[in-house]
N, C-alpha and C positions, 0 to 999 in steps of 0.2 A: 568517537565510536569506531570498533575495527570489528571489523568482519573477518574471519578465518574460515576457508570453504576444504581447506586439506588440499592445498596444491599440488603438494609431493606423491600424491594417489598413482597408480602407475595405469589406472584403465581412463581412456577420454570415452569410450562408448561401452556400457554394460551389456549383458545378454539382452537386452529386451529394450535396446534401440534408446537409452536416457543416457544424457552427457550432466554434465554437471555445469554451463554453459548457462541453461536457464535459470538456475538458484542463485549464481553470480550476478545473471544480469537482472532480477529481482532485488537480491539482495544492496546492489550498485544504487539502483532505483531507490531505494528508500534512504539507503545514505545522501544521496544528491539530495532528496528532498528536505533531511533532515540539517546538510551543512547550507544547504541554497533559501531555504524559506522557512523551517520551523525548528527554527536554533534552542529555543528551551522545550525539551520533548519533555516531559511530565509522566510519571510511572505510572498515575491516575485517570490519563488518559490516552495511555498509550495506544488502547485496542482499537480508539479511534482512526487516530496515526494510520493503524495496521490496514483499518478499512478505506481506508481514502485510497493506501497503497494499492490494494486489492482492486481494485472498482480501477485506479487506470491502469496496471499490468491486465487485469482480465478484456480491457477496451484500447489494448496499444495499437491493434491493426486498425480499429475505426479511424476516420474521419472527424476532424473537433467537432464539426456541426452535429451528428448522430450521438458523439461520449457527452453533448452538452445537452439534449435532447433522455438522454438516458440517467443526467446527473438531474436535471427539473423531474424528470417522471419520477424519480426515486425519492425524491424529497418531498412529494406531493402529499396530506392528508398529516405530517410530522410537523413537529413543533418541536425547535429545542430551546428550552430557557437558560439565559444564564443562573437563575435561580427559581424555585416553582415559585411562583404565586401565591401569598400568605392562603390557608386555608387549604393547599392541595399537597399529595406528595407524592 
């Protein structure tokens, strides 16, 4: 997987105070996770992927105890099957 963010760009700060800094180092982020822990990424569950990504760049400044705290509250009341249950769908 390669990421291309436009290196060659000639602004590092826009009018309105954005670098291109945090899309890198998001973008970094999910490569790591994708070369370090979930080596076969699947088109079909990608947007999974995306959320997992999402949920810790939105919780990088916390604390693991609080993003572990906020990752049990978020799963609370969900069920995920690896397949439904004859009879549901």
């Amino acid at each position: 997987m390669t990421w291309c963010i436009g290196i060659s760009l000639t602004f590092f700060v826009n009018d309105k105070g954005f670098t291109k800094n945090g899309a890198e180092s998001y973008l970094a982020l999910i490569e790591r996770g994708v070369y370090g822990t979930f080596h076969p990424v699947s088109e079909r569950h990608l947007h999974r992927y995306c959320s997992e990504f999402d949920f810790r760049w939105d919780r990088r400044a916390m604390m693991d105890a609080a993003r572990l705290d906020d990752a049990i509250g978020g799963a609370e009341g969900k069920r995920l099957f690896l397949c439904y249950p004859v009879g549901e769908a």
